[in-house]
mmCIF entry with sequence, helices, sheets and N, C-alpha, C, O atoms, coordinates in Angstrom:
data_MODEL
# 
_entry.id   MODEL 
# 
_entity.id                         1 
_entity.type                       polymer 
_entity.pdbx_number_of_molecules   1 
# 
_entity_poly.entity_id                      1 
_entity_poly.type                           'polypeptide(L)' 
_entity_poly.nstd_linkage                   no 
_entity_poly.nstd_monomer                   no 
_entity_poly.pdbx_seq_one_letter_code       
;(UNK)(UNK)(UNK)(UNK)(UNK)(UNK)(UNK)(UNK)(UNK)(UNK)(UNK)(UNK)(UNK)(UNK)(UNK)(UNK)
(UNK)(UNK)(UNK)(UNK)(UNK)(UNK)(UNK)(UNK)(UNK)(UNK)(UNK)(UNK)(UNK)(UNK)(UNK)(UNK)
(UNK)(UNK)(UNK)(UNK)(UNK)(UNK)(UNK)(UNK)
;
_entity_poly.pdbx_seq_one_letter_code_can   XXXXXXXXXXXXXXXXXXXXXXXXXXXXXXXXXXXXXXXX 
_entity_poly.pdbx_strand_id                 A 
# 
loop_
_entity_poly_seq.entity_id 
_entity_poly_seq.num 
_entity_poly_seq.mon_id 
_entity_poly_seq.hetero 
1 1  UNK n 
1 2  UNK n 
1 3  UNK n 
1 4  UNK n 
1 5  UNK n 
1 6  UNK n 
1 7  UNK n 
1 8  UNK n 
1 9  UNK n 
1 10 UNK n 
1 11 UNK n 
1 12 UNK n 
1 13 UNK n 
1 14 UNK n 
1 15 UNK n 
1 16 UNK n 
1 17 UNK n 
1 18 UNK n 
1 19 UNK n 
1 20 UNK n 
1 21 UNK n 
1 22 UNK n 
1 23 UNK n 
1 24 UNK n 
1 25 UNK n 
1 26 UNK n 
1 27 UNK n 
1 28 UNK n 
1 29 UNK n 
1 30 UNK n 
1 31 UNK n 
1 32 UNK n 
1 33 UNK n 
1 34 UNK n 
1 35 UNK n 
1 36 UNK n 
1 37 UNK n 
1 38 UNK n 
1 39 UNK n 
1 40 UNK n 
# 
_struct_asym.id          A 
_struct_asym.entity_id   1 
# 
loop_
_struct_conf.conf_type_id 
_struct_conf.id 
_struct_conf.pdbx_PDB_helix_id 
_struct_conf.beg_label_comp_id 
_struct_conf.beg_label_asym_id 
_struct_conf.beg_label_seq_id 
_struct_conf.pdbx_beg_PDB_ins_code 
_struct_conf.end_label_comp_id 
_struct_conf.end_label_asym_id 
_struct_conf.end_label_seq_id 
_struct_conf.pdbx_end_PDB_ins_code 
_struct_conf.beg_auth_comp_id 
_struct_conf.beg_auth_asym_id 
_struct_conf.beg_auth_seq_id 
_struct_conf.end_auth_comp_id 
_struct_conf.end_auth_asym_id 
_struct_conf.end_auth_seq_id 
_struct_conf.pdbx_PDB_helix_class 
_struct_conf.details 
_struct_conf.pdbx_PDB_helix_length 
HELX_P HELX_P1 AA1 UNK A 5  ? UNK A 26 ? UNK A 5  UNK A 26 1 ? 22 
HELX_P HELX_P2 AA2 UNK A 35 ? UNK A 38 ? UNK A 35 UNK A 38 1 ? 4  
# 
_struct_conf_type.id          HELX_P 
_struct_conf_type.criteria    ? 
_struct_conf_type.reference   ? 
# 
loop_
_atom_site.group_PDB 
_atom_site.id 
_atom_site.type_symbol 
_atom_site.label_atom_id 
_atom_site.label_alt_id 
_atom_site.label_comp_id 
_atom_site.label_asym_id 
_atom_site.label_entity_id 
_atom_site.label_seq_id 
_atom_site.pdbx_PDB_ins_code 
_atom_site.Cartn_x 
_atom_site.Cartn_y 
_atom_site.Cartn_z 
_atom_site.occupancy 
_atom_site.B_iso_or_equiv 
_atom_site.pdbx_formal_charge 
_atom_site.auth_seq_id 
_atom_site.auth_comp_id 
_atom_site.auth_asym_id 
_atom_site.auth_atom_id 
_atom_site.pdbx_PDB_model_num 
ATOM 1   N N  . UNK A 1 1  ? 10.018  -16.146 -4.264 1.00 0.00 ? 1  UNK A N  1 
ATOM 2   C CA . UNK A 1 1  ? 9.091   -16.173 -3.141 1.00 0.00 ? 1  UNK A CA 1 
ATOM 3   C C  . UNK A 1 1  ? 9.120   -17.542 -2.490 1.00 0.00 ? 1  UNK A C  1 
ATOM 4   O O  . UNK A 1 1  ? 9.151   -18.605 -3.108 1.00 0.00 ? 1  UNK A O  1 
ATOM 5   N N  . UNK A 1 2  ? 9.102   -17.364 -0.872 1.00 0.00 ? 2  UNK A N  1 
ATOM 6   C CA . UNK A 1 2  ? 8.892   -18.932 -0.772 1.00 0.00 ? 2  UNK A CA 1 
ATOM 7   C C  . UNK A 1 2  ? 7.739   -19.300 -0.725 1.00 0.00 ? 2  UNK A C  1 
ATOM 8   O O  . UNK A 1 2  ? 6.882   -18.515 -1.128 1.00 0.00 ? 2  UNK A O  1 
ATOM 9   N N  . UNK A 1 3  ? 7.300   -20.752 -0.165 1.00 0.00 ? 3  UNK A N  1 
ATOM 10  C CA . UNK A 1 3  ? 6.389   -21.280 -0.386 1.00 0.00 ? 3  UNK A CA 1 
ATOM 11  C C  . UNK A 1 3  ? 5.205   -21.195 0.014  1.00 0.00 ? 3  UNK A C  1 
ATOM 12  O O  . UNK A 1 3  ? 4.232   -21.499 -0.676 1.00 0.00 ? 3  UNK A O  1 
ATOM 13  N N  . UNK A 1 4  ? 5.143   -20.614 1.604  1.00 0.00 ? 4  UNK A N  1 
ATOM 14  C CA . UNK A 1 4  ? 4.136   -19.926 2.670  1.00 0.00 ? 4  UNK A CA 1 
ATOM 15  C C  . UNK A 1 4  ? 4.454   -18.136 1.911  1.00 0.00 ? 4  UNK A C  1 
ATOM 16  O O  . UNK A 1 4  ? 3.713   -17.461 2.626  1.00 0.00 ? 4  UNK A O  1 
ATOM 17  N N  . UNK A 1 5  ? 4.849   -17.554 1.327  1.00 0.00 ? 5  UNK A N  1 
ATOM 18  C CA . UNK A 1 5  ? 4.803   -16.354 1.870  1.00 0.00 ? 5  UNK A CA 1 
ATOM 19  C C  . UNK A 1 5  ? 3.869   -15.548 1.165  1.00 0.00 ? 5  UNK A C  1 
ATOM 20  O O  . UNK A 1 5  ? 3.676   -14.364 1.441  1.00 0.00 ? 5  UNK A O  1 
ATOM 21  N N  . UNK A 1 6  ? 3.228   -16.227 0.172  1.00 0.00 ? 6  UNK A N  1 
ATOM 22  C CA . UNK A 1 6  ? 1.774   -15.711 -0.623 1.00 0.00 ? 6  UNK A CA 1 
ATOM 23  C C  . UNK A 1 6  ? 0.864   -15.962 -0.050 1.00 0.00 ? 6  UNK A C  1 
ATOM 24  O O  . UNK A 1 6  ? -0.220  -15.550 -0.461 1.00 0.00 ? 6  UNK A O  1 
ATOM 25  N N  . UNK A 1 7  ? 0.931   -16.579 0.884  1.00 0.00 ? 7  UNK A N  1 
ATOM 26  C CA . UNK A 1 7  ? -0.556  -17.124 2.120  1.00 0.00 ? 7  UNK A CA 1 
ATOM 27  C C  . UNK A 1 7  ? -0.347  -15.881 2.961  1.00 0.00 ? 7  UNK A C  1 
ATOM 28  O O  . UNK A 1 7  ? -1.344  -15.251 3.315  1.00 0.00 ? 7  UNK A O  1 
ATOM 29  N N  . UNK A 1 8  ? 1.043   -15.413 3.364  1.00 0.00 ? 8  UNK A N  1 
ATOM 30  C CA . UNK A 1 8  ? 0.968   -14.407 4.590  1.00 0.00 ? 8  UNK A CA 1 
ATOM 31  C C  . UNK A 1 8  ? 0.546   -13.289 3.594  1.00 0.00 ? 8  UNK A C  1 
ATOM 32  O O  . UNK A 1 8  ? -0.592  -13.081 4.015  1.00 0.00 ? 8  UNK A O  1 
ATOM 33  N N  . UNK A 1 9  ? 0.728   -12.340 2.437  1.00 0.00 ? 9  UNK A N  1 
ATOM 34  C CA . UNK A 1 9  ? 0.681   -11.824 1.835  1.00 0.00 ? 9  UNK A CA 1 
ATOM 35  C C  . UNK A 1 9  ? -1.212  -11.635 1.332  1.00 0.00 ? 9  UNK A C  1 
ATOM 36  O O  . UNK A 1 9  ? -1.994  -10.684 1.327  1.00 0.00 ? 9  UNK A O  1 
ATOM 37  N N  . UNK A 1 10 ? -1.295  -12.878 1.019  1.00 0.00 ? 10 UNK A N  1 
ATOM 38  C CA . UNK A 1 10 ? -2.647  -12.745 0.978  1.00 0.00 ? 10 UNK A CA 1 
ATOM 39  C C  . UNK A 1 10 ? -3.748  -12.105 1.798  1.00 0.00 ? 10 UNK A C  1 
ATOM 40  O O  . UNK A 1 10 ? -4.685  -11.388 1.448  1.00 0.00 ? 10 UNK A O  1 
ATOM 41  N N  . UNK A 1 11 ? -3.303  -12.650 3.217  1.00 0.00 ? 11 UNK A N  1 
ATOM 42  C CA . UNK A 1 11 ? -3.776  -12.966 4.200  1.00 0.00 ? 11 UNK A CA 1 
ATOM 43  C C  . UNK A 1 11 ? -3.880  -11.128 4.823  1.00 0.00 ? 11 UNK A C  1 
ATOM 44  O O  . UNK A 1 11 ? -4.856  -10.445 5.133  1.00 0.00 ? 11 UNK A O  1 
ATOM 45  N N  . UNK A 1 12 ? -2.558  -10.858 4.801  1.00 0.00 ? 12 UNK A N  1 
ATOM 46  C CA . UNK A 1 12 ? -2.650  -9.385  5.072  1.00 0.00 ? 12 UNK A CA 1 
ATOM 47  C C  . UNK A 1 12 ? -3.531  -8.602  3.630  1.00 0.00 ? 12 UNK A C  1 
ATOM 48  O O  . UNK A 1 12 ? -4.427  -7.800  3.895  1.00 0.00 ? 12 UNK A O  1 
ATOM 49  N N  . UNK A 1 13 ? -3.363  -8.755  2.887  1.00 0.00 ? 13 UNK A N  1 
ATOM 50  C CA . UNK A 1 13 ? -4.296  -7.707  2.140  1.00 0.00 ? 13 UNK A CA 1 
ATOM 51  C C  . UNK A 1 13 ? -6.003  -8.191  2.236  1.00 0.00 ? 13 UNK A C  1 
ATOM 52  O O  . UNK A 1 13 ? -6.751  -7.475  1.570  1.00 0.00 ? 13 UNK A O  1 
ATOM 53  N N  . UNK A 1 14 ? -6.543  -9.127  2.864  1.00 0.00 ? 14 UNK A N  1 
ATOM 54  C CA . UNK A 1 14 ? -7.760  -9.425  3.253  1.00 0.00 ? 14 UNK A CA 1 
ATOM 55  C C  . UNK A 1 14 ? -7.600  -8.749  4.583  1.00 0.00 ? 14 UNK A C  1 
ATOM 56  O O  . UNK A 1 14 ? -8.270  -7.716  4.578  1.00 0.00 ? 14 UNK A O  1 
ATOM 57  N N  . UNK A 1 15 ? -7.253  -8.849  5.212  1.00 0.00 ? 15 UNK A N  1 
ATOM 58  C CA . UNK A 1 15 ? -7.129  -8.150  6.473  1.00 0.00 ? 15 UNK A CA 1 
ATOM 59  C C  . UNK A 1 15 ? -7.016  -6.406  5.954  1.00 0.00 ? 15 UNK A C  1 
ATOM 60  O O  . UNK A 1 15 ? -7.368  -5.593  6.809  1.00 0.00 ? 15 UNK A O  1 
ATOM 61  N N  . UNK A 1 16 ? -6.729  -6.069  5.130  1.00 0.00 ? 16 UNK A N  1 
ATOM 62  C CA . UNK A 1 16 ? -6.424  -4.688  5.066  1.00 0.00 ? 16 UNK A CA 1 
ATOM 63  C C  . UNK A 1 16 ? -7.468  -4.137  4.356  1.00 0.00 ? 16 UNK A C  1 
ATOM 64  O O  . UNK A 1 16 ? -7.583  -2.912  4.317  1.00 0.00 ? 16 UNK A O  1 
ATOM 65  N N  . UNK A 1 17 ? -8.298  -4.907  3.751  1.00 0.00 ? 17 UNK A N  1 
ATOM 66  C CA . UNK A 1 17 ? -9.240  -4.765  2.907  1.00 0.00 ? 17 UNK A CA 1 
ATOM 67  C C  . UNK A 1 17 ? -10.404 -4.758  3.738  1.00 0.00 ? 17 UNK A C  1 
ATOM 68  O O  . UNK A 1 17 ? -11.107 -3.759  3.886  1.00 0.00 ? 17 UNK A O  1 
ATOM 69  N N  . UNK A 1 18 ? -10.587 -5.729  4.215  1.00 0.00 ? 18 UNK A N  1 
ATOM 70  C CA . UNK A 1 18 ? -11.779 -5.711  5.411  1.00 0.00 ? 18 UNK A CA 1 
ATOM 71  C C  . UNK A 1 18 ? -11.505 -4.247  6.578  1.00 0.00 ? 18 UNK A C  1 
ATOM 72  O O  . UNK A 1 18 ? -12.396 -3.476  6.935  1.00 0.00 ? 18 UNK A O  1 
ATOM 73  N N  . UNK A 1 19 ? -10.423 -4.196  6.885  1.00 0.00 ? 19 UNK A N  1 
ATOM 74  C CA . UNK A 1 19 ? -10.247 -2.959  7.645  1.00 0.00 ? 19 UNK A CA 1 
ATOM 75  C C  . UNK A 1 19 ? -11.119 -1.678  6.757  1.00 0.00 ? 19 UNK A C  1 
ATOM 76  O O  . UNK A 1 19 ? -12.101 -1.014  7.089  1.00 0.00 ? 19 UNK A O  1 
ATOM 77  N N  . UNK A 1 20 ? -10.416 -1.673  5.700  1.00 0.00 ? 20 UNK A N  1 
ATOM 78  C CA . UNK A 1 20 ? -10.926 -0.612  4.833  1.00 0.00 ? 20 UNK A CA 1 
ATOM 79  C C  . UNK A 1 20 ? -12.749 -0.381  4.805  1.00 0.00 ? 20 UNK A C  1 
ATOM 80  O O  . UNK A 1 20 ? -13.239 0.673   5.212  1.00 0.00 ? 20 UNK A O  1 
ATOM 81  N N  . UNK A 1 21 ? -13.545 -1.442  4.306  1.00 0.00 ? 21 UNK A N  1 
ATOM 82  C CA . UNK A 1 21 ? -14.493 -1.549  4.105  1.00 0.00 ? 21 UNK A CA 1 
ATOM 83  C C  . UNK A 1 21 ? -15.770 -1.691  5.960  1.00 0.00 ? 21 UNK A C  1 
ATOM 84  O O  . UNK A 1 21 ? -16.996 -1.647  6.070  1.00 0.00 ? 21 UNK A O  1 
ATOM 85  N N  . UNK A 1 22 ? -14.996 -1.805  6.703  1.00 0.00 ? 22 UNK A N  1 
ATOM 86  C CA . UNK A 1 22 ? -15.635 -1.561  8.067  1.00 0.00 ? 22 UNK A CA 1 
ATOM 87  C C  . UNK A 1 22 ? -15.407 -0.269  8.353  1.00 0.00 ? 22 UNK A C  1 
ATOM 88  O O  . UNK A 1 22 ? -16.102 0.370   9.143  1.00 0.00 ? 22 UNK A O  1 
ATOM 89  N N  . UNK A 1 23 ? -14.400 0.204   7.715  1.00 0.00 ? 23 UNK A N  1 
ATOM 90  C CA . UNK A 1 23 ? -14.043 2.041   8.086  1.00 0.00 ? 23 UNK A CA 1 
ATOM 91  C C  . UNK A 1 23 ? -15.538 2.704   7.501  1.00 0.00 ? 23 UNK A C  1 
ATOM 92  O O  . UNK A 1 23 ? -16.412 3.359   8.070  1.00 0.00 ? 23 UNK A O  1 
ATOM 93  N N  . UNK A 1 24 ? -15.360 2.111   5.816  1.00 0.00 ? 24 UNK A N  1 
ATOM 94  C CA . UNK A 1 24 ? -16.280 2.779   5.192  1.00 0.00 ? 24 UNK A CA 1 
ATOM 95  C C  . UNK A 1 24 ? -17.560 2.320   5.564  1.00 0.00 ? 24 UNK A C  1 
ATOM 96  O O  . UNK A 1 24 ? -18.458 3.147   5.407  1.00 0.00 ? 24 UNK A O  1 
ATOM 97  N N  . UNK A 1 25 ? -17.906 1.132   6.052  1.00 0.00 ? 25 UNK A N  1 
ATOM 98  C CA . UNK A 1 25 ? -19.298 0.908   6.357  1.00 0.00 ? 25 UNK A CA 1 
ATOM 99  C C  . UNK A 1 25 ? -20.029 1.875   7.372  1.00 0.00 ? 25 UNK A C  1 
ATOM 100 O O  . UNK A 1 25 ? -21.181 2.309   7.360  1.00 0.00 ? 25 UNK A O  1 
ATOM 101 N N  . UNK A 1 26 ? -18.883 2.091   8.342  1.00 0.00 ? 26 UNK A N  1 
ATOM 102 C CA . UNK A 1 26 ? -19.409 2.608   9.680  1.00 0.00 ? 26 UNK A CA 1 
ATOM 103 C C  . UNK A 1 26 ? -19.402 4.384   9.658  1.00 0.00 ? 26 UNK A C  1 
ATOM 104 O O  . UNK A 1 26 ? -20.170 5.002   10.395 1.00 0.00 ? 26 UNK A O  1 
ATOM 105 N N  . UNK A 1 27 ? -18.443 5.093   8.729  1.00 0.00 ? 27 UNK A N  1 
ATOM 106 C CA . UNK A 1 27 ? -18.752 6.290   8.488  1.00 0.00 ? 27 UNK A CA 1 
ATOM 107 C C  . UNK A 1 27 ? -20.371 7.216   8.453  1.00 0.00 ? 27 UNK A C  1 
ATOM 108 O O  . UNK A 1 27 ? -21.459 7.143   7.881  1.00 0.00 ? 27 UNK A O  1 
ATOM 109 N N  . UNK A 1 28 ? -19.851 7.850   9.200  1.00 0.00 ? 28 UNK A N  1 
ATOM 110 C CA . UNK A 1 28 ? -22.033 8.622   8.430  1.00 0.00 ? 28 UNK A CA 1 
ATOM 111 C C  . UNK A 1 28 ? -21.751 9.219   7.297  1.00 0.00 ? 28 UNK A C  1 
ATOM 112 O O  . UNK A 1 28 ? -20.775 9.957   7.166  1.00 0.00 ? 28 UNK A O  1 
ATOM 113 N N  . UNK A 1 29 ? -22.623 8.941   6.327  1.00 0.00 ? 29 UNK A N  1 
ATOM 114 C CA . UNK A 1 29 ? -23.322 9.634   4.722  1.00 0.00 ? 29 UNK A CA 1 
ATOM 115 C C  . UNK A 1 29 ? -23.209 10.895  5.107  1.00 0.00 ? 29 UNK A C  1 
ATOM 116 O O  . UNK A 1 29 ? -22.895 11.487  4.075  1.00 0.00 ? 29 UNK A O  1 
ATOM 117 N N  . UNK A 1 30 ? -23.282 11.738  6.051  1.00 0.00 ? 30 UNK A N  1 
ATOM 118 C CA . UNK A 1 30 ? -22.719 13.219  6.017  1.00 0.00 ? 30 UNK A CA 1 
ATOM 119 C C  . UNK A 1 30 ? -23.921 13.968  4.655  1.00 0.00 ? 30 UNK A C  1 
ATOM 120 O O  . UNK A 1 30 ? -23.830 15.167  4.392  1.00 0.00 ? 30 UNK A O  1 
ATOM 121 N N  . UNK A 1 31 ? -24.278 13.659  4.405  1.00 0.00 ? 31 UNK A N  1 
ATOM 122 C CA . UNK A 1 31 ? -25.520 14.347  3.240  1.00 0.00 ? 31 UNK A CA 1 
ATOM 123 C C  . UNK A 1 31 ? -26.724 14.645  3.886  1.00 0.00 ? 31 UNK A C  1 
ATOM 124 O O  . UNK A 1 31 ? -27.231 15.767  3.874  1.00 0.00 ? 31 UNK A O  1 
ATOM 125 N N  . UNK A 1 32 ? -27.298 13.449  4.576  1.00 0.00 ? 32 UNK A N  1 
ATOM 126 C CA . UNK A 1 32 ? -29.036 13.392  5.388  1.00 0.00 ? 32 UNK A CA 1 
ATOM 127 C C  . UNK A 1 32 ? -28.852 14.040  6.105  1.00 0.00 ? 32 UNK A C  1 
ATOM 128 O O  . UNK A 1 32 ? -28.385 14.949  5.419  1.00 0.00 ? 32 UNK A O  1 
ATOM 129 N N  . UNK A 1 33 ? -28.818 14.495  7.375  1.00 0.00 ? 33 UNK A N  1 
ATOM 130 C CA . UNK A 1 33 ? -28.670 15.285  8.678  1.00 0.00 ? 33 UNK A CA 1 
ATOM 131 C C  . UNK A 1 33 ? -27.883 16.532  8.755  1.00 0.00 ? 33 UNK A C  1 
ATOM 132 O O  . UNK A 1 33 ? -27.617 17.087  9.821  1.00 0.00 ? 33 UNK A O  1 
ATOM 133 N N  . UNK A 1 34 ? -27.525 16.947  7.610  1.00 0.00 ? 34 UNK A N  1 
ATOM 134 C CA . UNK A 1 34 ? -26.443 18.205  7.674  1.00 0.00 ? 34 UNK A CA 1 
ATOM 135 C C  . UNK A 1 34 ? -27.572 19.066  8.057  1.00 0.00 ? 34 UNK A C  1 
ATOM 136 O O  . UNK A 1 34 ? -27.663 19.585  9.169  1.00 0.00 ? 34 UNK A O  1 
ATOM 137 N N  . UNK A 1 35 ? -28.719 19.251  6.789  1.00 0.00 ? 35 UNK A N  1 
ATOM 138 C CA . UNK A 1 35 ? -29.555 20.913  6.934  1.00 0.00 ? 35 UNK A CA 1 
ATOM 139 C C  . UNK A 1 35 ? -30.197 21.044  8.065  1.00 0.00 ? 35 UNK A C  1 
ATOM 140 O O  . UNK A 1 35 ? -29.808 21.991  8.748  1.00 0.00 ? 35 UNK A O  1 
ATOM 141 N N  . UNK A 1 36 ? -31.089 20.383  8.516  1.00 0.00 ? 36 UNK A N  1 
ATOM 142 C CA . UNK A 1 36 ? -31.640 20.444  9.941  1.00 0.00 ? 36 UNK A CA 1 
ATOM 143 C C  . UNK A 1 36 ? -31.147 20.492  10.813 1.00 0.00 ? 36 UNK A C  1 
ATOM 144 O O  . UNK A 1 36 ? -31.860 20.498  11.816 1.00 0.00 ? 36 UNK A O  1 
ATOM 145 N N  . UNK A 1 37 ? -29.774 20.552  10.992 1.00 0.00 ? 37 UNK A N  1 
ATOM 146 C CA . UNK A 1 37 ? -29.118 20.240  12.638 1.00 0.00 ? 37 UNK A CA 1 
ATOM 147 C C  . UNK A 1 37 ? -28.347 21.832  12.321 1.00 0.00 ? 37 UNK A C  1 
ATOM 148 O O  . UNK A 1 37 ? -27.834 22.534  13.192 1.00 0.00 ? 37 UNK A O  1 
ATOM 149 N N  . UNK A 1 38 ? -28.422 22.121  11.016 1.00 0.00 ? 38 UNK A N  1 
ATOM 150 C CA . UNK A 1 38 ? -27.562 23.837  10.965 1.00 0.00 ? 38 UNK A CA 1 
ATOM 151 C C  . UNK A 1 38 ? -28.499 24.896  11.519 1.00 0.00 ? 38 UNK A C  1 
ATOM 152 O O  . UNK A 1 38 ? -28.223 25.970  12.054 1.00 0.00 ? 38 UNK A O  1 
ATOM 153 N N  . UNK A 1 39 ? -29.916 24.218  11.206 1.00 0.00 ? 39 UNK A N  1 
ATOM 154 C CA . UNK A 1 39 ? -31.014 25.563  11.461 1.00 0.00 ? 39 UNK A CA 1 
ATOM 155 C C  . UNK A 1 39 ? -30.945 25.625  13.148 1.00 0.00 ? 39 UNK A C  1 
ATOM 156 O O  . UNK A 1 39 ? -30.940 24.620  13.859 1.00 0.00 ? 39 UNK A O  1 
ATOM 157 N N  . UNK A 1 40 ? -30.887 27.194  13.699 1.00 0.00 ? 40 UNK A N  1 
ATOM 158 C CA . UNK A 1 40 ? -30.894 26.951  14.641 1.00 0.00 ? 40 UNK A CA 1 
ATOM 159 C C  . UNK A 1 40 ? -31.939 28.550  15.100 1.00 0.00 ? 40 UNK A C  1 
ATOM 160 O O  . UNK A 1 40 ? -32.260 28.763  16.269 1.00 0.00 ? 40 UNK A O  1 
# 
């Protein structure tokens, strides 16, 4: 490996990780609001 290329390496899996975890933050829980919005 050279000498920078564990910084770029790093750098992308924080980046890919944070992607991940803003996906999951921003998703809806899909559990609360299901039954009431079926009754019709």
């Amino acid at each position: 490996m050279g000498s920078g290329l564990w910084i770029l390496i790093l750098e992308g899996a924080i980046a890919v990780g944070l992607l991940l975890f803003i996906v999951w933050w921003t998703l809806p829980s899909g559990n609360k609001d299901k039954r009431p919005q079926d009754k019709r």
